[in-house]
C-alpha positions in Angstrom: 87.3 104.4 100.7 86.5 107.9 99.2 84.6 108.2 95.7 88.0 109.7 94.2 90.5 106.6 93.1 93.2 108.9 92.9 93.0 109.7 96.3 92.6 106.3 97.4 95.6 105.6 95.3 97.4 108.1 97.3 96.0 107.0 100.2 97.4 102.7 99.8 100.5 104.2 98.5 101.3 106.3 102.4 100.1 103.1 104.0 102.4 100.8 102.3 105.2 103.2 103.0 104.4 103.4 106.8 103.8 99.6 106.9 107.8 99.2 105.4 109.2 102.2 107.9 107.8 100.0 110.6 109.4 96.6 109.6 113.1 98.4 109.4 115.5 98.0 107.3 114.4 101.4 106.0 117.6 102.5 105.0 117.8 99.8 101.8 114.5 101.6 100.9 115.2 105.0 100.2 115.5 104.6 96.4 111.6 102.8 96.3 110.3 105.2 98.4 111.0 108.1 96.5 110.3 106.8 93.6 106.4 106.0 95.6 106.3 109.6 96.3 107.1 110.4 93.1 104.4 108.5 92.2 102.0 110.1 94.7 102.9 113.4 93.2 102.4 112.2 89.7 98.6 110.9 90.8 98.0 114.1 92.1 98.9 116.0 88.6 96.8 113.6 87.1 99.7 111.8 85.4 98.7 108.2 85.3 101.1 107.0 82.9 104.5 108.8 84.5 102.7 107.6 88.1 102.4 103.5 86.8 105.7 103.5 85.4 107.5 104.9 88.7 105.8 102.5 90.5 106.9 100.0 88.4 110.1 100.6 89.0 109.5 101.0 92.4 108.9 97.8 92.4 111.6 96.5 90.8 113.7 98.1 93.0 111.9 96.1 95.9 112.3 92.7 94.1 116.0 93.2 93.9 116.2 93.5 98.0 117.8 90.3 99.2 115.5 88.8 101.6 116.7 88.9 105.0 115.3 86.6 108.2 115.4 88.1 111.6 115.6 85.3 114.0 
């Protein structure tokens, strides 16, 4: 980790979005993701607030996914 949180924000935030590209399925994702890099962009500007509440509806936006099981 790097003394600046933003950057280690920015930093989780990439990771999490390589660690979904790489379990497929990417294509029911698009909408999260760019809210996430909307989000990346917002920690960048300094913009906690706008930054949390994208993310939050990033996540949302997970949640309503349907769970699927690949056998």
């Amino acid at each position: 980790m790097t003394a600046d949180p933003t950057a280690d924000a920015v930093a989780e935030l990439i990771a999490g979005l390589a660690w979904t590209a790489a379990c497929g399925d990417t294509c029911v994702l698009t909408g999260p993701v760019a809210d996430v890099r909307r989000a990346v962009e917002a920690l960048r500007a300094g913009d906690e607030a706008t930054a949390r509440a994208t993310l939050d509806a990033a996540l949302r936006a997970l949640r309503a996914i349907p769970v699927r099981h690949h056998h």
